[in-house]
Each structure stands twice: as C-alpha cells, then as structure tokens.
C-alpha positions in Angstrom: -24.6 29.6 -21.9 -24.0 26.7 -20.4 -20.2 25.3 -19.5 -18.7 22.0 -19.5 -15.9 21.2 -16.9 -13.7 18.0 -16.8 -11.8 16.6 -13.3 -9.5 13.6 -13.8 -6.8 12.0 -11.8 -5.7 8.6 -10.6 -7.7 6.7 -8.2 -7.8 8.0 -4.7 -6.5 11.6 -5.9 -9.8 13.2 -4.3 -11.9 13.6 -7.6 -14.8 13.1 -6.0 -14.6 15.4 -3.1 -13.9 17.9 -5.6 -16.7 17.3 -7.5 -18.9 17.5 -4.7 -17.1 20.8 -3.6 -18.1 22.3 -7.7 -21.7 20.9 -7.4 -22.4 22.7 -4.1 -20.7 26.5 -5.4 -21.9 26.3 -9.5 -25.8 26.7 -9.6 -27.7 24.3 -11.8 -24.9 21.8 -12.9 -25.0 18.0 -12.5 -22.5 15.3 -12.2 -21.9 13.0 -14.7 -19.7 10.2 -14.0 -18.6 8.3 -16.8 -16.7 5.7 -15.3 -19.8 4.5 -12.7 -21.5 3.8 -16.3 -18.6 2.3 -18.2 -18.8 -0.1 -14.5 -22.3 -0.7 -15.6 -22.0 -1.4 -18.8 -19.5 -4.3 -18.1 -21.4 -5.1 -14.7 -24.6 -6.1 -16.9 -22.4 -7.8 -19.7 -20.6 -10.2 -17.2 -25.1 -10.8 -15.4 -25.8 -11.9 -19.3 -23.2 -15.0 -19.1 -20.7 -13.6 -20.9 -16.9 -15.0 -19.7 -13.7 -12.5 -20.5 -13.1 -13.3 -23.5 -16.2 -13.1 -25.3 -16.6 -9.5 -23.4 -13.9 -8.5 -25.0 -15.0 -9.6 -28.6 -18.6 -7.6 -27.4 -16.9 -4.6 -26.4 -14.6 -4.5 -29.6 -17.9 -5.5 -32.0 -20.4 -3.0 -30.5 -20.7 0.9 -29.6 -21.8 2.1 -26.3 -24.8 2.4 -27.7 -25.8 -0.5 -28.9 -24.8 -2.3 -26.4 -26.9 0.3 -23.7 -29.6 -0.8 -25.5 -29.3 -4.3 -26.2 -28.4 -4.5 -22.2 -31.1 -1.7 -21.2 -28.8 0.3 -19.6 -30.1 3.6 -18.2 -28.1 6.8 -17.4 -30.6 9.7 -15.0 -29.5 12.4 -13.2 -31.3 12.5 -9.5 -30.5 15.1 -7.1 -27.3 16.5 -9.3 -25.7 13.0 -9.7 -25.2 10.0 -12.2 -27.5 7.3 -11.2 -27.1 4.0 -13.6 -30.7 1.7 -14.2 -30.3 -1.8 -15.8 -33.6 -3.0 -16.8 -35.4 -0.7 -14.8 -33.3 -1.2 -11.8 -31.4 1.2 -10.0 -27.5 0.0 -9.5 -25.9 -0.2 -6.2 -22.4 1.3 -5.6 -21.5 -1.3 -4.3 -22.2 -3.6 -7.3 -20.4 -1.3 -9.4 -17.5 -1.6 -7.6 -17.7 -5.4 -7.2 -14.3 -7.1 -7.3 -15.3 -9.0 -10.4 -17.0 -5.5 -12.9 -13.4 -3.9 -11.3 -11.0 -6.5 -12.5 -13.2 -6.9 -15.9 -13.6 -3.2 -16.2 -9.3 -3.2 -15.9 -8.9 -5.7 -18.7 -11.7 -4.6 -21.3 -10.1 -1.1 -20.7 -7.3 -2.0 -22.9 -8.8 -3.1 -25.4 -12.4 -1.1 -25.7 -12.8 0.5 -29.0 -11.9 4.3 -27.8 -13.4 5.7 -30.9 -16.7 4.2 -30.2 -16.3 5.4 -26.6 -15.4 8.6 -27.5 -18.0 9.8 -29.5 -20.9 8.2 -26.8 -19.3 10.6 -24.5 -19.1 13.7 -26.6 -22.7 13.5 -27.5 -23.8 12.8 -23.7 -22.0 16.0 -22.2 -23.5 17.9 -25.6 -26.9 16.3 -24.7 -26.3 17.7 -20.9 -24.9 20.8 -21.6 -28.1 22.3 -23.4 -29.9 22.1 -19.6 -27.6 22.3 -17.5 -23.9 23.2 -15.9 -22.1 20.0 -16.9 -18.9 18.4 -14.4 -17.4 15.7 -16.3 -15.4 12.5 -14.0 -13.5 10.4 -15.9 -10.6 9.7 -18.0 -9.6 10.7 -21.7 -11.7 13.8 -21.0 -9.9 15.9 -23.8 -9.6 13.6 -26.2 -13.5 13.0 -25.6 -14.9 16.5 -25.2 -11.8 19.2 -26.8 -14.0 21.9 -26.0 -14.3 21.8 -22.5 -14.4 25.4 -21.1 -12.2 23.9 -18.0 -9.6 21.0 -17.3 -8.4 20.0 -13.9 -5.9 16.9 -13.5 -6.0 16.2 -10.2 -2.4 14.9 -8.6 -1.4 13.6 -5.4 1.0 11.4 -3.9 1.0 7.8 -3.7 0.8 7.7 0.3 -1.9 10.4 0.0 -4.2 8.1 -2.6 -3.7 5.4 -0.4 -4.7 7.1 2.9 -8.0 8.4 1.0 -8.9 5.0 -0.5 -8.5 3.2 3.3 -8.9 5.8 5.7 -12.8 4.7 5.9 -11.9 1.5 7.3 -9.9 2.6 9.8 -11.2 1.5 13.1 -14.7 1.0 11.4 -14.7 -2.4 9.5 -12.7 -5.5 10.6 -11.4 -8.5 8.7 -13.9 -10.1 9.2 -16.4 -7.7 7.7 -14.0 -7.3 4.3 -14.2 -11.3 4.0 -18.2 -11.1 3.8 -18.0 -8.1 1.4 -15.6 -9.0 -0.9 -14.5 -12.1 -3.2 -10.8 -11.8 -1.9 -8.4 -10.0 0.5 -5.1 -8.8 0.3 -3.4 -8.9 3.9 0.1 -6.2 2.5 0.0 -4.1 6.0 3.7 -5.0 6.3 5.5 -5.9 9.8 6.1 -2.3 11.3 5.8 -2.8 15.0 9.8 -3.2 16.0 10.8 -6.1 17.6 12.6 -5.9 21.1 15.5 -7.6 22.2 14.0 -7.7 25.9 17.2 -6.6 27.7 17.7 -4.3 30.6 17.2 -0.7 29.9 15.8 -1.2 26.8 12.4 1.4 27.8 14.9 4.0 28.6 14.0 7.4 26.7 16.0 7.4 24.2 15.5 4.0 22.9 13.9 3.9 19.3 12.7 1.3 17.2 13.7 1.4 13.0 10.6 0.6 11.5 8.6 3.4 13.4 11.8 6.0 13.5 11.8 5.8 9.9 8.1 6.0 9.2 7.1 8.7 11.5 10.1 10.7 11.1 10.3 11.5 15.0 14.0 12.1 15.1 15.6 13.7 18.5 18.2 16.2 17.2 21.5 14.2 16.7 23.9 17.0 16.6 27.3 15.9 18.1 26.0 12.9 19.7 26.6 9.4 20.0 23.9 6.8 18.0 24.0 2.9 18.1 22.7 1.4 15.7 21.3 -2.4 16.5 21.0 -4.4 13.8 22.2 -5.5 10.2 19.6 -5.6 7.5 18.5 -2.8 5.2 16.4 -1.0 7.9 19.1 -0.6 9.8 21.3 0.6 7.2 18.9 3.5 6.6 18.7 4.3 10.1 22.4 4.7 10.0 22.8 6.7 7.2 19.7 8.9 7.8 21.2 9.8 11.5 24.7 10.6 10.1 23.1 13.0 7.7 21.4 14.6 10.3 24.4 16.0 11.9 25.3 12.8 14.5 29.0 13.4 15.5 29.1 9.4 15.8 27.0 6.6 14.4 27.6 2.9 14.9 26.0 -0.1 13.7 26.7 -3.1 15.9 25.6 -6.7 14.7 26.2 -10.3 16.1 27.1 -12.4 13.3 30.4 -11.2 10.8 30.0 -8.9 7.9 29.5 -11.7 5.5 26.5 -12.6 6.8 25.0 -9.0 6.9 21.5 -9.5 5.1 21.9 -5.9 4.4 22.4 -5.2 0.5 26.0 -4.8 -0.2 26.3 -1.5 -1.3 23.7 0.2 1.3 26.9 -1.3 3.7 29.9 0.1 1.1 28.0 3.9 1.1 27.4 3.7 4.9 31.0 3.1 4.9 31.5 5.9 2.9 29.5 8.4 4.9 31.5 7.9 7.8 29.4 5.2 9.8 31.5 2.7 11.5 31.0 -1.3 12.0 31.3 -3.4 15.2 31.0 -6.9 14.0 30.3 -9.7 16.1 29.4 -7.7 19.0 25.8 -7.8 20.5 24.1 -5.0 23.1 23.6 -6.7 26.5 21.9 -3.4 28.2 21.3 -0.2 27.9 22.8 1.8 31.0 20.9 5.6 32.4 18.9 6.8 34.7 16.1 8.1 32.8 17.6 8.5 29.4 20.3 6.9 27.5 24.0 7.4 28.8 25.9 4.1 28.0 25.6 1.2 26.9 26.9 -2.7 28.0 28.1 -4.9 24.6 29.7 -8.2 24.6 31.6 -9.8 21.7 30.8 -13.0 20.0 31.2 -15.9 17.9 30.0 -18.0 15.6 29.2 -21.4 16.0 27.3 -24.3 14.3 24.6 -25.2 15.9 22.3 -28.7 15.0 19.2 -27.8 12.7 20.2 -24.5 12.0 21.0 -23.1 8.3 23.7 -20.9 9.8 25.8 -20.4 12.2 24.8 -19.0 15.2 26.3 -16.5 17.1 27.5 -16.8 21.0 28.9 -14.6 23.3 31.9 -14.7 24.5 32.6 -14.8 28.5 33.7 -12.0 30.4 34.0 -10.1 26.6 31.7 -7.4 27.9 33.1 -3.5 28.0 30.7 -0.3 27.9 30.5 2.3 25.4 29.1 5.7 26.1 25.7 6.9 24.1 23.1 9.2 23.6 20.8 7.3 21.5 20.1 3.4 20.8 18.1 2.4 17.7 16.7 -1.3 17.6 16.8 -2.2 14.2 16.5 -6.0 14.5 13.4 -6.7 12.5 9.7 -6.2 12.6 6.4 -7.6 13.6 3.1 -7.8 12.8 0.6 -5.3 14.6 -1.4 -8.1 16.3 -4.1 -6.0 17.0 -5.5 -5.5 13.1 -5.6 -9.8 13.2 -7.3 -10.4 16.8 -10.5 -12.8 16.0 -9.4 -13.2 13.0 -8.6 -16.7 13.2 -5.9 -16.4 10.7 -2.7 -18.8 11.4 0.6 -17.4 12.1 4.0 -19.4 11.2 6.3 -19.7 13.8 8.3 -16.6 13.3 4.7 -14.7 14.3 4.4 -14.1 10.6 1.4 -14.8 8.8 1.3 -18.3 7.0 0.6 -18.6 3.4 0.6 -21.3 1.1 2.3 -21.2 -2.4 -0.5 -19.3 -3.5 -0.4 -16.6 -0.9 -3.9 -17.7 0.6 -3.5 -17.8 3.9 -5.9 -19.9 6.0 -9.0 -18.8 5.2 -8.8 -19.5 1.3 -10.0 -15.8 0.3 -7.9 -14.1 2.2 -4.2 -13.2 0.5 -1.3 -12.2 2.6 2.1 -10.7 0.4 5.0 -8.8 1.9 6.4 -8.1 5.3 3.4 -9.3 6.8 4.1 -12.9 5.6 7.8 -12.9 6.5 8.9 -13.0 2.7 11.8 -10.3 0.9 12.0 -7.4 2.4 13.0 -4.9 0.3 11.1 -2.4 -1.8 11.7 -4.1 -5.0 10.3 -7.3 -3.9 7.8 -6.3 -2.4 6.3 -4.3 -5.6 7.2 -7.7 -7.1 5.0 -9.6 -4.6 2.4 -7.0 -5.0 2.1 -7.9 -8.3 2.2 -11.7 -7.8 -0.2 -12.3 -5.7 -2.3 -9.8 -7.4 -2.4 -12.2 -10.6 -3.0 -15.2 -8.0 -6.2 -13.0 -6.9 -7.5 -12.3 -9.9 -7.1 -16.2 -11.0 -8.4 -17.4 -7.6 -12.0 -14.8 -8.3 -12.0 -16.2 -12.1 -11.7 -19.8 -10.9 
C-alpha cells in the first residue's frame, strides 16, 4: 500500500533539499509540489489580462478546477517531479517565480477560497497515491490531506533561511545580472565594514571594529582586562555591554561630543551604566600606543563648538589636554560603511556620506533598483529597519504594478 507524506515550512527552511533527500531513499514515489502549481495557476490568470482585482473576484468565483481547465493548466510527473504545462507548454521555473505570479500569488493567498483548494488537493494526492509513493510540498497539508501517514514541519532560523535563499548568488551573479532578471531590486545589505578613524596605531592587534566584532562573534578573552570602547551610538553600546558580560575587569566607552548628544538610545546608556561600564565624555582617542599589540592608549579632551553650516555643534580638542590610559583592547565603534566591493560597476550613485543615494521612493539611480536600511544611511536600529523593510517593500510592489 501506498503512503502519503507531507513536508512544510517557511520559505528557505530547506523543503526542497529534503524532498529530494525522500525521493532518492523511498522507491517509486514522486514529488508533488503544490505550490509550483498554485504559481501557475495565477501565472496564466495574470497572461489572460486579468489586473489584481478582478483575479481575486476569479479566484473567489471559481475552483481549481475550473479554472485549470478554463486556463488549460496541466499538472505531469517527469522523472519523479511536478512539471506544470499551460496550453501545452511546459512552464519555466523561472516564470513561476516571476516577481509579478510571487507578489500576486502573496495577495490572492488571502483571500483564495481554501475550501475549494482544499478539496483539489485531497483528490490529487488520492489520484497519486493509487500508483505511486506520494511526497506532498506545500502548506495547509493537514487540513488538505488528514490522513497523511507522515508530517514534517520543517523549522529553521531566520539567518539560516536567509543564507539558503542567497547563498547561490554569492560570488556568482552581480548587480548587474539581478537588474536584467528581475522587475526590481532591493539593495538591504546594511553598512558592516567599520569605519576607521585613520590614527596612529590603529592596525595594532588588538584593534576591533563593532560591526564585525559583533557579527562574527570573534571575541579575544576579556577576563580582567582593560577595553575601550570608541564610540556613542547603539553599536557601541552593545559592544560595551557584551564585553563587560564577558568577564572584562574594565570597560570604557569614550566619545567626543557630551552625553546629550549621544545618538545612542537612552536606556541602552542608563543599563550600560548599570552594568558597571563607565563614560568619558568629550574625550577623543588620538593613538593607539604598543608594539605589536595594544598596551595604551593617547586621548585628548574636547569641546564643543558651533561651527558655520553645521546642524550641531562640533567637537574640538583641546591643546595640550592629551594624557594616556593603559589598555588591552580598543574597539572602533564609530559607524559603518558600505562594502564597496558588492557595488563596483555598478554605476549606482553614492551621497556624500559614501551611502547609497535614494530618492523619496527608495529608488536609487537606476530606477529598478531599491536601496532601504544601513546601506542608505537612514535609522539605524533594528526597529527601523524592519520598518524600512516594509516600506520600501510596498514602494516595490507599487513601482512593478505601475
């Protein structure tokens, strides 16, 4: 007797490696793939003229069925695996997973008559499953097919689906190849690269930037030493309080301006505080001081000052202000930059702070090509930038409507 098993997870969970892993170890079973034929279905509704909103009344008027037919929409198993014909034509993946079927497919999903759906699916698996072993892709599965004889919900971690989904175009296909592929692109590859300060000492082992200390998670062991932290915005916050947690007998931020005008959310500033991390306001680093690793380092105190076409005031240093401080560890936390190597050739503008430039529609440019987040120099935390994700994402979708 024949069996029936269901795999279903989010996007970029690894479905369809385990699929193919099933296929190659369960003799005579098949995969069908209901969502590459839900793509179809939509796919040939928006070639027959249809716009949105009268797919929507279609998909809410019709079954599956109907509409199959009405469309001459074809589903064949070849070699094991779902392949979807419209009118006697074999689809493409890559038509299938057209920006246009993907953002259709998202908003008819909400409002497709389930039942309809529902009971297309159960009598498509029962239709399979008197040949052959049947492994199910797609969503719903139990509420389409109770009976299946096994259920896997595949979970993984957001980083994890996101490295799956992109990890095929790492060093394989450029900007420039994504523009001629796709209706629109989203530049969100933030501004990791530290920025430098350029003073003496500054390559001395020893010397880390924030942004990459925090990502890659390459900490030196702090125990009773002495850590500078350079900087005052959020990043260097967390570097602050990270290190004291991990045992660092003394951590210190030092920052130019006053504490007012730390851009740093007030309370990441209050707990740092709290945990024991001290403040040396108006103070900047001058050099870093060791022979091959860090041993001291050279401050000097400031000011502030107003200054003529500048929004704030600007911070100076005092003369002959300058004293040394002894340290094991420096951490330049005083901003990011973009990594300039993903946007050689690209011919994609930068503003003047080496961020990419974007009109009020977050095109930058080259009109199909959207830049949102660190990488266009806008709020940095991880609030806004969820927020930005999902403003520019409603600016794409308009822009690929239009």
């Amino acid at each position: 007797m024949n069996i029936a098993i269901g795999i279903e997870g989010y996007v970029g969970a690894g479905k369809t490696a385990i699929c193919k892993e099933l296929l190659n170890k369960i003799p005579n079973s098949i995969l069908l793939d209901g969502g590459s034929l839900y793509r179809a279905i939509v796919y040939s509704l928006m070639q027959s003229g249809l716009n949105l909103d009268n797919l929507k009344q279609q998909i809410k008027a019709m079954d599956i069925k109907q509409i199959m037919e009405k469309l001459k929409v074809q589903i064949s198993i070849e070699n094991r695996n779902t392949v979807i014909y419209v009118d006697g034509r074999k689809m493409e993946e890559e038509e299938l997973q057209s920006t246009n079927s993907s953002i259709a497919v998202s908003e008819l999903g909400t409002i497709a008559n389930n039942k309809n759906l529902y009971i297309f699916g159960k009598n498509l698996i029962d239709e399979f499953k008197q040949k052959f072993n049947v492994i199910v892709s797609g969503r719903d599965l139990m509420a389409i097919y109770p009976n299946l004889d096994y259920h896997f919900l595949i979970t993984a971690s957001l980083e994890e689906r996101i490295h799956r989904k992109s990890i095929k175009y790492h060093e394989k296909v450029d900007l420039e190849e994504l523009k001629q592929n796709y209706g629109a692109v989203l530049l969100a590859i933030g501004a990791n690269v530290p920025r430098k300060m350029v003073i003496p000492g500054e390559d001395l082992e020893g010397v880390y930037g924030g942004n990459s200390l925090l990502e890659k998670q390459n900490h030196p062991d702090y125990a009773n030493k002495k850590v500078a932290i350079i900087g005052g915005g959020n990043v260097a916050m967390d570097c602050a309080r990270t290190i004291k947690r991990l045992s660092a007998n003394r951590v210190v931020v030092i920052y130019r301006r006053s504490e007012e005008e730390m851009p740093a959310e007030r309370k990441e500033i209050e707990d740092a505080k709290k945990e024991g991390v001290e403040f040396l306001f108006l103070n900047n680093i001058t050099k870093v001081l060791g022979t091959n690793h860090v041993e001291k380092i050279e401050c000097i105190k400031t000011k502030l000052m107003e200054k003529e076409g500048e929004s704030r005031k600007v911070p100076v240093d005092i003369e002959n202000s300058n004293y040394v401080m002894d340290m094991d560890y420096v951490v330049m936390a005083v901003g990011g930059k973009v990594e300039k190597e993903v946007l050689e050739n690209s011919n994609i503008e930068m503003s003047k702070k080496k961020y990419v430039a974007i009109n009020e529609n977050n095109q930058t440019s080259c009109e199909k090509v959207f830049a949102a987040g660190d990488v266009a120099g806008t709020e940095s935390t991880v609030a806004w930038a969820a927020r930005a994700g999902r403003n520019v994402a409603e600016k794409i979708a308009q822009y690929l409507i239009d």
